[in-house]
C-alpha positions in Angstrom: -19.8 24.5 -17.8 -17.7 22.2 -19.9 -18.5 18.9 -21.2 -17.9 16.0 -19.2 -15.5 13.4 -19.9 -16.2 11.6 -23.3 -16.5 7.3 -23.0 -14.0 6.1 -25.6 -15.4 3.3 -27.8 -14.6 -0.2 -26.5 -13.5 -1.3 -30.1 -11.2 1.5 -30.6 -9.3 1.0 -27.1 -9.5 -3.1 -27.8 -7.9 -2.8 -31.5 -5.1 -0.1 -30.0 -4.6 -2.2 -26.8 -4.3 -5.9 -28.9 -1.7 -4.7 -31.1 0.6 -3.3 -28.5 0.2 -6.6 -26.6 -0.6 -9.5 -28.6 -3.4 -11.6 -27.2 -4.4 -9.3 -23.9 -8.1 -8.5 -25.4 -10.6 -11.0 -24.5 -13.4 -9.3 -26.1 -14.9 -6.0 -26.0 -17.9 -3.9 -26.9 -19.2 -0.3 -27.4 -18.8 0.6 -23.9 -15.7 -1.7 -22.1 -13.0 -4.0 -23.1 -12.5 -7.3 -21.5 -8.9 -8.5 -20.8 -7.4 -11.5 -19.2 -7.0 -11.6 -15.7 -3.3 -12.8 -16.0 -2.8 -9.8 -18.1 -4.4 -7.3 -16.5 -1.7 -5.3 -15.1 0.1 -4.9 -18.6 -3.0 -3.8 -19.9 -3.6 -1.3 -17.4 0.3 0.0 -17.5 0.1 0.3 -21.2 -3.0 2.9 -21.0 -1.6 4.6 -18.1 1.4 5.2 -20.2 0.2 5.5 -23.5 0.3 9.1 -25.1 -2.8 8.6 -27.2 -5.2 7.5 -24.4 -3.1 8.3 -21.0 -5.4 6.9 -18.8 -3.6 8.7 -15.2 -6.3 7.9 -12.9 -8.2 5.4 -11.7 -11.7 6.8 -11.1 -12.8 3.6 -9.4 -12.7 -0.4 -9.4 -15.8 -2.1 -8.4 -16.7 -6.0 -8.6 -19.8 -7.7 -10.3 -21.0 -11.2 -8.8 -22.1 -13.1 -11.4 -23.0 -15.9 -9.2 -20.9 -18.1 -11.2 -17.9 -16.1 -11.9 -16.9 -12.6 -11.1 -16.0 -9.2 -13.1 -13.5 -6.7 -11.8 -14.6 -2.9 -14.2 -11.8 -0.5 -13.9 -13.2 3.1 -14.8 -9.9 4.8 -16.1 -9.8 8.4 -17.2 -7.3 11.0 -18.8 -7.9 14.7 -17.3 -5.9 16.1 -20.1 -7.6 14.1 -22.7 -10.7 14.6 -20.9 -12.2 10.9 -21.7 -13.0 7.8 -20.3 -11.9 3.7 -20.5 -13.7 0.8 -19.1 -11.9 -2.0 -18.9 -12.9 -5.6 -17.4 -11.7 -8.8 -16.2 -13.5 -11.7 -15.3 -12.6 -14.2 -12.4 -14.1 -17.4 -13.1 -13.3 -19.4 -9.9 -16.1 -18.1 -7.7 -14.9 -19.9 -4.5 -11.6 -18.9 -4.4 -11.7 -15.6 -6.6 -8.1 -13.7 -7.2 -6.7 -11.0 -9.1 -3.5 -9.0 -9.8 -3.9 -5.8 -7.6 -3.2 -2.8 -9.6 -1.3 -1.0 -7.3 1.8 -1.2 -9.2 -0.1 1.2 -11.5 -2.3 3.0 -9.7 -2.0 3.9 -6.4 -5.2 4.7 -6.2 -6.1 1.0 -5.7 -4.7 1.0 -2.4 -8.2 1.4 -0.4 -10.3 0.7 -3.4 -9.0 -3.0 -3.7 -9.5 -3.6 -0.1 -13.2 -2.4 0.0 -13.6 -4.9 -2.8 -12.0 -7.4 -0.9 -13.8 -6.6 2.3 -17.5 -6.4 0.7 -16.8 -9.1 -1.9 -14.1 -11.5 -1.2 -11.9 -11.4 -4.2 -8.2 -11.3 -3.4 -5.7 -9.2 -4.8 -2.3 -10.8 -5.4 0.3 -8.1 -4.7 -1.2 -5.8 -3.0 0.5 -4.1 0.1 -2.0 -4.4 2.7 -4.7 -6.4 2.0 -7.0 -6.5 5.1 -10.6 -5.6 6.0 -11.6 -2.0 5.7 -15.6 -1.5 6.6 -16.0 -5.1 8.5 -14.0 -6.5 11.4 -11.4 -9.1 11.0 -13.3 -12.7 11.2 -16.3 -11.7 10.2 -18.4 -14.6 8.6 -18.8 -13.8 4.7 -18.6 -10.6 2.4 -22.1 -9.0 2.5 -22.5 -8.0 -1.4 -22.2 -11.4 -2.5 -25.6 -12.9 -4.0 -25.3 -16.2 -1.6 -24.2 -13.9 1.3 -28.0 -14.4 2.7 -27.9 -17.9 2.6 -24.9 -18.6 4.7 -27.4 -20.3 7.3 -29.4 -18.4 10.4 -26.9 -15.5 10.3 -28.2 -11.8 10.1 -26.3 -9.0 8.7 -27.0 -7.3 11.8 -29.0 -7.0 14.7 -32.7 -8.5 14.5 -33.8 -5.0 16.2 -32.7 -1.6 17.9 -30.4 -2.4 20.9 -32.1 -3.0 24.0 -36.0 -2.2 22.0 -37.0 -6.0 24.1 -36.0 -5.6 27.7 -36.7 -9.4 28.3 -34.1 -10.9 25.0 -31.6 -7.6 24.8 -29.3 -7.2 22.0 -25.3 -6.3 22.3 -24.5 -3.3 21.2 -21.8 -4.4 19.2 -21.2 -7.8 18.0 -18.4 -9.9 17.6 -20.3 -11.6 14.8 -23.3 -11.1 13.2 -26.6 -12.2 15.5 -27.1 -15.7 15.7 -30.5 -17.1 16.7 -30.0 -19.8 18.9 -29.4 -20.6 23.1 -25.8 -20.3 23.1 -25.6 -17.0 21.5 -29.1 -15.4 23.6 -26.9 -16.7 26.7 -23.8 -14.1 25.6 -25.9 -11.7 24.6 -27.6 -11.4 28.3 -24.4 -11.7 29.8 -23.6 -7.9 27.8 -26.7 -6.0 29.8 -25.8 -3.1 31.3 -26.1 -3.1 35.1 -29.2 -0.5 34.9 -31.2 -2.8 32.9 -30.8 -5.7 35.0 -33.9 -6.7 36.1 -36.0 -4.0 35.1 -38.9 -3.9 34.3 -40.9 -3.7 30.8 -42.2 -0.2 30.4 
């Protein structure tokens, strides 16, 4: 079997990457290079086109909450060259977090920025359709932010299986997460199918 990729030195892709464009390496280490946000698509064009590292695909994007701030890690790699870049961006309002997409480089990005955007919140400027892709439009939050379980009485889901208490059912399917007070109990009644209307508990 052949090796795996190798992981290219942070400091060796930061010193190539800073003297092609002046002023785009925040700081890096051993294993990733940080850029600046507003930068980040030059940065990522000049790997993807750069003979020496040609970093072609996009393995994967993925977001860090930082509870104050927020990295973007972009896990580039060249087949031919058979190696590996991390690069990394950090997003430093946490309320209103927002990013190039990098879509104009990678197409790749197309689902991969809107799972970040679904699951996290952080928006992508540029990117061709930006909408939802596991959660429904409206839905309260982004579930893999730290404070996401402290929006208030909200669950992530149901408190139990559908229909397990015949006296206080649950809907099937929500239009938002469960919410425990009158109001919602009163909807969730009204959703019972016919059959289970006034049965009784086994």
């Amino acid at each position: 079997m052949p090796p795996g990729p190798t992981q290219l030195s942070g400091h060796r892709v930061a010193e190539r990457l800073n003297a092609a464009l002046p002023g785009v390496v925040v700081t890096a280490t051993d294993e990733w290079v940080e850029v600046a946000p507003a930068r980040l698509v030059d940065a990522l064009r000049w790997l993807h086109d750069s003979s020496e590292f040609d970093a072609a695909q996009l393995s994967n994007c993925c977001a860090v909450d930082r509870h104050d701030r927020f990295e973007m890690v972009y896990h580039l790699q060249s087949l031919d060259l058979n190696h590996q870049i991390a690069i990394k961006a950090t997003i430093a309002d946490h309320e209103q977090p927002a990013l190039p997409s990098a879509y104009a480089v990678y197409k790749g990005a197309l689902l991969q920025e809107r799972e970040v955007y679904d699951l996290m919140g952080i928006v992508f400027d540029g990117h061709p359709d930006l909408r939802r892709i596991f959660l429904w439009e409206g839905f309260p939050g982004h579930p893999l932010r730290k404070d996401f379980l402290g929006l208030g009485n909200l669950t992530p889901g149901l408190a139990r299986f559908p229909f397990e208490d015949r006296d206080r059912p649950d809907r099937i399917m929500n239009p938002a997460p469960l919410r425990h007070d009158a109001s919602a109990r009163a909807q969730n009644e009204q959703d019972v199918p016919d059959d289970w209307r006034g049965a009784a508990p086994a």
